[in-house]
C-alpha positions in Angstrom: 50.9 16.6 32.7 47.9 19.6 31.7 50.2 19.7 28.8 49.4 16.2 27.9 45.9 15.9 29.1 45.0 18.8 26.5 46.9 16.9 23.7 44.8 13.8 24.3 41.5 15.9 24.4 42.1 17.3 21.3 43.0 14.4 19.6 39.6 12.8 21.1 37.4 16.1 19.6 39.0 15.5 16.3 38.2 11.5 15.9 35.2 12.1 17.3 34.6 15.0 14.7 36.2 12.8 12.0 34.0 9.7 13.0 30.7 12.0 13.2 31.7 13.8 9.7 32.4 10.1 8.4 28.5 9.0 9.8 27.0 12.2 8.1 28.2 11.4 4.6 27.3 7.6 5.4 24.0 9.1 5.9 24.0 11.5 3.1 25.3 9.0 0.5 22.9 6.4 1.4 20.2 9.1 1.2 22.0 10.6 -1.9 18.7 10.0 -3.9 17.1 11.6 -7.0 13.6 12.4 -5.8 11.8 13.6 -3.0 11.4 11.1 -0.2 8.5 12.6 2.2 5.1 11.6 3.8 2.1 13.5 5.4 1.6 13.9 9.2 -1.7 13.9 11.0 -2.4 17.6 9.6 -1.5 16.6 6.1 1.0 18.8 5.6 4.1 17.2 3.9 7.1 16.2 6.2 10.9 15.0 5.1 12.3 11.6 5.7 15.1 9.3 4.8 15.0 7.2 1.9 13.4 4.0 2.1 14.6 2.5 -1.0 17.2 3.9 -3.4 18.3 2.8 -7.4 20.2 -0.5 -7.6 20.6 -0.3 -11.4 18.8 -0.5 -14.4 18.2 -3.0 -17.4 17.0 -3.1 -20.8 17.1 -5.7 -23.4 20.2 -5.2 -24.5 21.9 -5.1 -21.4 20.6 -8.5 -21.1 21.7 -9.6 -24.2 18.6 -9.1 -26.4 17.6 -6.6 -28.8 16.0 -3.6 -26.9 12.7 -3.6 -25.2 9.9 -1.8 -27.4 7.2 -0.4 -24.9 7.2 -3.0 -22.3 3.4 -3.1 -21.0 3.8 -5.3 -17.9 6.1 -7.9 -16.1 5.4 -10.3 -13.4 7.1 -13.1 -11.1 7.2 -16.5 -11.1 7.1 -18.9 -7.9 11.0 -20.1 -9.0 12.1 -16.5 -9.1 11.9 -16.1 -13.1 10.7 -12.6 -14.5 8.7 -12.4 -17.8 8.0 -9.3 -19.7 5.8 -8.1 -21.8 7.8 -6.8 -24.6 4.7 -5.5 -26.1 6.1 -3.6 -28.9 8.0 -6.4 -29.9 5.2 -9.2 -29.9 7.0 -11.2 -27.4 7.5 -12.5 -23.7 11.1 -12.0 -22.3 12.1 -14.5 -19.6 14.7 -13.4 -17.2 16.8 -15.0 -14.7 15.7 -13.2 -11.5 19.5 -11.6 -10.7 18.4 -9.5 -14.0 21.6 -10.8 -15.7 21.0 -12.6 -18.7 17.8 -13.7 -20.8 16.6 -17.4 -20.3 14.4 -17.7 -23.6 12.6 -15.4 -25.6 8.6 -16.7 -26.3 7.7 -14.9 -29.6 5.4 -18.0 -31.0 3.6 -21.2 -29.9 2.0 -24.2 -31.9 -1.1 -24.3 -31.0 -3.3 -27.7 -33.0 -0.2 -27.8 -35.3 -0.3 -24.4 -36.8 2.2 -21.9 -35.7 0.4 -19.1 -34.0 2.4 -15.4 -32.7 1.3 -12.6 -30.1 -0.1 -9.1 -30.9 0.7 -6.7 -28.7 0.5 -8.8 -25.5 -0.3 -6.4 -22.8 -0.5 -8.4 -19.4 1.5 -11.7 -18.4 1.0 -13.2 -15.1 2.3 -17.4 -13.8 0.3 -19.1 -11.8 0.7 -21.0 -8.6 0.9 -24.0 -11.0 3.4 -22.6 -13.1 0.9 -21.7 -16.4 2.2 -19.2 -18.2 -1.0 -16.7 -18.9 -0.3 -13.7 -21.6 -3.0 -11.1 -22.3 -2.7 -11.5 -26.5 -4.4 -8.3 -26.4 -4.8 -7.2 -30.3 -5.9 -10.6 -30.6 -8.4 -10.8 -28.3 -7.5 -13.5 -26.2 -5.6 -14.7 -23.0 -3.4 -17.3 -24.6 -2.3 -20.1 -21.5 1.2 -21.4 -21.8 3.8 -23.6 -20.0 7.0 -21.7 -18.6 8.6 -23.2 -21.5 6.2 -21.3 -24.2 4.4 -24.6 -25.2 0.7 -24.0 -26.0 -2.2 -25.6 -23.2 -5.0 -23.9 -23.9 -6.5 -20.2 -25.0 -9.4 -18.1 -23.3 -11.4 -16.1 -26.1 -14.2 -13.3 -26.2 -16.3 -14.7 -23.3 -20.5 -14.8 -24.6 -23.0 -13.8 -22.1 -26.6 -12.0 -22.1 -24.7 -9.4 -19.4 -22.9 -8.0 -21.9 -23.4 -5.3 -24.1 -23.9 -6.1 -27.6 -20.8 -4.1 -28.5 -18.6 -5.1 -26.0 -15.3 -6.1 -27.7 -12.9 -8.1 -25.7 -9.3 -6.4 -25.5 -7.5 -8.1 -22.2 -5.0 -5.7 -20.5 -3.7 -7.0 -17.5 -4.3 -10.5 -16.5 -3.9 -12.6 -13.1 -5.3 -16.1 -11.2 -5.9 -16.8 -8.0 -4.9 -20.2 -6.1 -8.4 -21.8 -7.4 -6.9 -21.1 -11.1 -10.1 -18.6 -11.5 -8.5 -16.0 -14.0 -8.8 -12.4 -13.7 -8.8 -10.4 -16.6 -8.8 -6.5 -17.3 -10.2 -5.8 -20.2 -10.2 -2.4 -21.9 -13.5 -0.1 -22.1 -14.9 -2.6 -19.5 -16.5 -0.2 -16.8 -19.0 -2.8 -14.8 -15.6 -4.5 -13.4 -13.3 -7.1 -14.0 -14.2 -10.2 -15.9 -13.4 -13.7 -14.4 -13.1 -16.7 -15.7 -13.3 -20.5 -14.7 -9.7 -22.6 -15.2 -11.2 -24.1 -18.3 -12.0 -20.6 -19.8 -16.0 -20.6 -19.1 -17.2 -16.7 -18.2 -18.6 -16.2 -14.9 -19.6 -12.8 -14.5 -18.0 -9.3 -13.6 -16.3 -8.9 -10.1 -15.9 -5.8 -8.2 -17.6 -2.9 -9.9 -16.9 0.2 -8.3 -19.5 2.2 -7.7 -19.9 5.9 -8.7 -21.3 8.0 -6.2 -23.5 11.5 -7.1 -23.8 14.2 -5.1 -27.1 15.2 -3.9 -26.6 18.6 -5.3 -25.3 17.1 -8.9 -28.8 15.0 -8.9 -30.6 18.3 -8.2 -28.6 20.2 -11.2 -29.2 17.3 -13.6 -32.7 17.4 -13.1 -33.3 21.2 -14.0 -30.3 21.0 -16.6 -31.2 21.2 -20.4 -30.5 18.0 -22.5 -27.1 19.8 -23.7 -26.1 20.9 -20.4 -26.4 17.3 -19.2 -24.4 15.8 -22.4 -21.6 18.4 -21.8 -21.0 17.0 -18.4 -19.1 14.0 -17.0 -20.9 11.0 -17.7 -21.7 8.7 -14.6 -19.9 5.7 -15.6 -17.5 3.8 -13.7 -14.2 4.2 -14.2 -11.7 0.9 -15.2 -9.2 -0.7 -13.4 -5.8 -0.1 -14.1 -3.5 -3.1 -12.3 -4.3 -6.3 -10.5 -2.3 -8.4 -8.1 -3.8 -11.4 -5.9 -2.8 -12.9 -2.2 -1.8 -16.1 -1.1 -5.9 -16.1 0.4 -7.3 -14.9 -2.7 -8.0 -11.4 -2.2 -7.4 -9.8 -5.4 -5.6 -6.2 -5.0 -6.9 -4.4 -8.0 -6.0 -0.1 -8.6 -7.5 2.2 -10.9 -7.5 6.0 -11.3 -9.6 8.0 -9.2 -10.3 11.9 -10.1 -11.3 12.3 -6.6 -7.6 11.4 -5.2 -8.7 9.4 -2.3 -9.3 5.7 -2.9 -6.6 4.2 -6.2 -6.3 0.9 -4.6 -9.5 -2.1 -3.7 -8.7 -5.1 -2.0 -11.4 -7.3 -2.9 -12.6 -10.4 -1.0 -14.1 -13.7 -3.1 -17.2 -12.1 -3.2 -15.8 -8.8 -4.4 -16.8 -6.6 -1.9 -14.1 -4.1 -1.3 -13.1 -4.7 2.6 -9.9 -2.4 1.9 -9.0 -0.2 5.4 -7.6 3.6 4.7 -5.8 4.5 7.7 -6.6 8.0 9.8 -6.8 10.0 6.8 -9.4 7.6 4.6 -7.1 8.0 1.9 -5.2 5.2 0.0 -5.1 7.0 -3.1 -1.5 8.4 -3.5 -0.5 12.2 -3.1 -3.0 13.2 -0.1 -4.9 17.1 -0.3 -5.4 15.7 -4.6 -1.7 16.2 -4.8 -0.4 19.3 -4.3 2.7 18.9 -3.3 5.5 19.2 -6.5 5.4 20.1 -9.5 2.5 18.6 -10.5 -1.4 19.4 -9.4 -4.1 16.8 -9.1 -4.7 13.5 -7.8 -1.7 10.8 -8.5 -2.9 8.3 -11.2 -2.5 5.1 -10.3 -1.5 2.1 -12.5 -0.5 -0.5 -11.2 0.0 -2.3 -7.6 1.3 -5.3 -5.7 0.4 -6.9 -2.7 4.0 -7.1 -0.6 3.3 -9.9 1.7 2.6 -9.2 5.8 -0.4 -7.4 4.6 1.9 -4.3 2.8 1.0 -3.5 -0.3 2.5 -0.5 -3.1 0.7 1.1 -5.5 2.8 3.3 -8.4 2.0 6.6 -10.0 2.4 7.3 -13.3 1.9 11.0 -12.7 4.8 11.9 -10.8 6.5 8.5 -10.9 6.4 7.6 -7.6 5.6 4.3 -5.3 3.5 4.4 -2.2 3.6 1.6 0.3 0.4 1.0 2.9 0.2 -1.4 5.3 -2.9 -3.9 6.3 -4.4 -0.9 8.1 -4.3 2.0 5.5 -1.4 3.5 6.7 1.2 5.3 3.9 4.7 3.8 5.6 7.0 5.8 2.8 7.2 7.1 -0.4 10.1 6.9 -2.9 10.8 7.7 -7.0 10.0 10.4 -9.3 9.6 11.5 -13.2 13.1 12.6 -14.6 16.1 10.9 -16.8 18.4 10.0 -14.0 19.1 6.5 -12.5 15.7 6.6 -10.0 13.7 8.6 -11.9 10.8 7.4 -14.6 9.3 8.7 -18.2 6.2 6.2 -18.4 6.0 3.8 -15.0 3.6 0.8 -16.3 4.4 -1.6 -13.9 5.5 -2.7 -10.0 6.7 -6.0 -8.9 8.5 -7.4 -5.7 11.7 -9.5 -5.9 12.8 -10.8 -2.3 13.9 -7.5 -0.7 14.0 -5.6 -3.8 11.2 -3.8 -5.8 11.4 -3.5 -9.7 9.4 -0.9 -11.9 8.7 -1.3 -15.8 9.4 2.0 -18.1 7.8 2.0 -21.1 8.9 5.2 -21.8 12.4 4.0 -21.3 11.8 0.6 -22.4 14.1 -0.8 -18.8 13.5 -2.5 -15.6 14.3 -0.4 -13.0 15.7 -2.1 -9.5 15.4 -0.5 -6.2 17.0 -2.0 -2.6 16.1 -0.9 0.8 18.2 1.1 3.2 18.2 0.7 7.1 15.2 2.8 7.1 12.9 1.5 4.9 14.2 -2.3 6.2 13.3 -1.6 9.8 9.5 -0.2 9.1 9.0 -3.3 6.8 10.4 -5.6 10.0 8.2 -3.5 12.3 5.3 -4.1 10.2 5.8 -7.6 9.6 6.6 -8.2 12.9 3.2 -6.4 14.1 1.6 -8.7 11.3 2.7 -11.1 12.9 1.2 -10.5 16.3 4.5 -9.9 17.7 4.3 -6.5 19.1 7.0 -6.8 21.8 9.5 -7.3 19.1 8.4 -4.8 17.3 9.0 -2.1 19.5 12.9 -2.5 19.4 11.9 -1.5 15.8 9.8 0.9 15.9 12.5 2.6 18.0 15.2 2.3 15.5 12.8 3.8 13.2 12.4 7.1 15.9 16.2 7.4 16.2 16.8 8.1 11.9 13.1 10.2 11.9 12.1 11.3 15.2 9.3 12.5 13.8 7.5 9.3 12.6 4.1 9.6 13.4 4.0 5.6 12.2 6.4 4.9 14.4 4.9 6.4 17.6 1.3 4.6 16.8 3.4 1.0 16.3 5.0 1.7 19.3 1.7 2.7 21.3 -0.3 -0.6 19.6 2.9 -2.9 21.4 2.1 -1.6 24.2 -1.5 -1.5 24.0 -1.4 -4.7 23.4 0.8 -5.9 26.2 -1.7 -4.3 28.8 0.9 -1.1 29.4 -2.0 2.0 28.5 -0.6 4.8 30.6 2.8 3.7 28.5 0.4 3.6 25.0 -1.4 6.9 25.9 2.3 8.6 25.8 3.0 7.3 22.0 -0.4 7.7 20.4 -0.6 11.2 21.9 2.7 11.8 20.0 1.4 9.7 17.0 -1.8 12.0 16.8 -3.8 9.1 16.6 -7.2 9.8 18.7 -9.0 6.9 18.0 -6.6 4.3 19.6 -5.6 6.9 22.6 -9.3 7.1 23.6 -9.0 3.6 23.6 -6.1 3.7 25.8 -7.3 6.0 28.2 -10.5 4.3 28.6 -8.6 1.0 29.6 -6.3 3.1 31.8 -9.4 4.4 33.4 -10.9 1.3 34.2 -7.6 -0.1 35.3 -7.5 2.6 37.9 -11.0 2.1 39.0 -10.4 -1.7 39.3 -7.2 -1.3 41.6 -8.5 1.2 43.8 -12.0 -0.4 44.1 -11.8 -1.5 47.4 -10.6 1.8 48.7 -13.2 3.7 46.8 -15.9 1.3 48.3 -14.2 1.7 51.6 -13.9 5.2 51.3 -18.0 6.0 50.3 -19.1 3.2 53.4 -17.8 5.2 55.4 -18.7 8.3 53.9 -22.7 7.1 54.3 -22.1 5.9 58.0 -20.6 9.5 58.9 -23.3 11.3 56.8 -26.2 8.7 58.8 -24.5 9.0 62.5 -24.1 12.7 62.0 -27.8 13.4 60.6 -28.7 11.4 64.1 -26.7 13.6 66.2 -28.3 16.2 64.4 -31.6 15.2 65.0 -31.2 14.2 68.6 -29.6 17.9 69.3 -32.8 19.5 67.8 -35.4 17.4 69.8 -33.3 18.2 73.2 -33.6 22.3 72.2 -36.9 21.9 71.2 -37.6 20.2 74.6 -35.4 22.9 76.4 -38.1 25.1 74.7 -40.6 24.1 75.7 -39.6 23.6 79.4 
């Protein structure tokens, strides 16, 4: 009977030990990944996490059936699911059906007032709401609008205005439109912002300049400096967007390259204000500390970005080839890719686009479309998120959870779990997580609530409690006094 018991114990250690080895290379496989997958915690110091999104494959033109992409500049998707690329190098736009299998049509050349017209190196390509087909025709100077089919509507040239310089020269980059059909265009060497445009081509002005700051010191130095000191020194000039993308409301997500390493990305309202939050560390600007971490020094340089829906948004850097995703409050959620030759990795990142559940990067150093699919991890932050989004925090705590139990130590995770239950009234509960979450803005806010709470249901008591406090201090200053006047009488007698 011992005999037997033992048998059965052993036999329960090794499937146990063969279902837990089995879970581990699960884990390891699905995290079998050819970067560095990481984020920073409250001190900034670089922590390890599971992969958020791994490689799903990549494709080039011939894969697809076409001759081979030549520098691909940019790419974007249409409402139906379609994705056209830039095949700059190869004076075209490249259709694709949105499984990446096969090439719909090619658009090389339009007929536009009966005289066959072609693209020179067309940089940007964005589809509107409506379905116009807009191509930044860069080396001809022009955004040339299109149906999907490739059949010529209408062109937007070299816009005319008394605030522009008199040498400004017109070279569209990257191009987008908002739900009003008023078009955004980068154009290169354009420092005072990006230039929009009305739906029938009219110049309106320049929209969200960013600002260049100078220290109080550098204004001090400049104003003592010779006149070659101050022309061998970094001129004041703002710098030029890189990438643009634009929300369902209009907000137009634009990134550019910042030396200082702390702000890459604007999200600009109508007006283009930049109303754009940075999380606890202020910093939506890639690689935190100006990037230290790897094998490359200085801030990330950011090219491109996409708004994600459920206010999440990525950015991708071209430095060390790797995408960072924020949410609506600033917060890095993950990190994932790198520079290198293998299935993952990236020579020249241009571009970043959003396909369903799956995220697609342009190389133009490898001329492919790279496809990358969410694991477990990376699916429940972006549930979590979109829950909290959403407004439903409850839910989101089931999530937020999950998230804990594959990285237990998720700062993120901790602070969504403290908000649910912030939100549902439960601060000694949200004091806990943001205390864990190092987040000391929302756990003052916490404790002040728990405070208060604590005041408000032992009010009466404390009320109670000082009453009688005053009456015992008043009937025992009388007794007091009345003992005094009888010695004082005995005194005297």
């Amino acid at each position: 009977m011992r005999k037997t018991f033992r048998s059965k114990r052993i036999l329960g250690v090794l499937i146990l030990s063969f279902m837990a080895s089995f879970s581990a290379t699960a884990v390891h496989a699905e995290e079998d990944v050819p970067y560095d997958t990481y984020n920073y915690n409250y001190w900034e110091d670089v922590i390890k996490t599971p992969a958020a999104y791994t490689p799903a494959g990549k494709f080039g033109g011939i894969d697809l059936g076409t001759t081979a992409f030549k520098e691909p500049r940019d790419f974007c998707i249409s409402e139906d699911g379609e994705i056209y690329v830039a095949d700059t190098g190869n004076n075209r736009i490249v259709v694709l059906d949105g499984s990446l299998r096969k090439v719909n049509r090619i658009i090389d050349t339009f007929t536009a007032e009966g005289i066959e017209d072609h693209f020179s190196a067309p940089y940007g390509v964005c589809v509107s709401e409506n379905g116009e087909l807009f191509v930044a025709d860069s080396n001809n100077a022009r955004v040339v609008v299109l149906t999907p089919g490739g059949e010529y509507k209408r062109v937007v040239k070299e816009p005319k205005s008394e605030i522009l310089e008199d040498d400004f020269a017109f070279i569209p980059l990257k191009v987008t439109v908002d739900y009003a059909d008023r078009i955004y265009v980068i154009s290169k060497g354009a420092f005072e912002g990006i230039l929009v445009f009305e739906s029938d081509g009219t110049f309106s002005g320049y929209f969200g300049t960013i600002e260049v700051k100078i220290s109080v010191w550098e204004k001090f130095w400049r104003r003592f400096a010779s006149k070659e000191e101050r022309s061998n020194t970094q001129l004041y000039i703002p710098t030029e967007f890189t990438g643009i993308d634009v929300d369902a409301d209009g907000f137009i997500y634009a990134s550019n390259i910042d030396s200082e390493g702390i702000q890459a990305v604007r999200r600009l309202n109508p007006q283009g204000k930049d109303v754009i939050q940075k999380g606890e560390n202020g910093n939506v600007g890639g690689d935190i500390r100006y990037g230290n971490y790897g094998d490359y020094s200085g801030p990330s340089e950011i090219v491109d970005v996409v708004y994600r829906g459920k206010g999440m948004y990525s950015a991708l850097d071209r430095k060390r080839g790797r995408v960072f995703t924020y949410d609506k409050e600033g917060n890095l959620l993950y990190i994932f890719g790198g520079v290198g030759l293998q299935d993952g990795t990236f020579q020249t990142p241009v571009a970043i686009e959003q396909i369903g559940e799956e995220v697609l990067i342009l190389d133009a150093g490898r001329n492919v479309i790279m496809k990358f699919r969410e694991t477990n991890y990376g699916n429940l932050i972006n549930e979590a998120v979109g829950l909290r989004f959403d407004g439903d925090e409850k839910q989101a705590i089931g999530k937020w959870q999950e998230v804990l139990r594959l990285d237990e130590n998720n700062e993120l995770a901790n602070n969504g779990i403290g908000k649910a239950y912030l939100t549902a009234g439960d601060n000694e509960k949200a004091m806990h997580y943001f205390e864990l979450g190092m987040n000391k803005e929302y756990y003052s806010i916490a404790f002040k609530r728990y405070r208060n709470m604590i005041l408000a249901e032992n009010l009466g008591w404390i009320l109670t409690g000082a009453m009688v406090l005053i009456v015992a201090g008043f009937i025992f200053k009388k007794i007091k006094n009345r003992k005094k006047g009888i010695e004082r009488e005995e005194g005297l007698l």
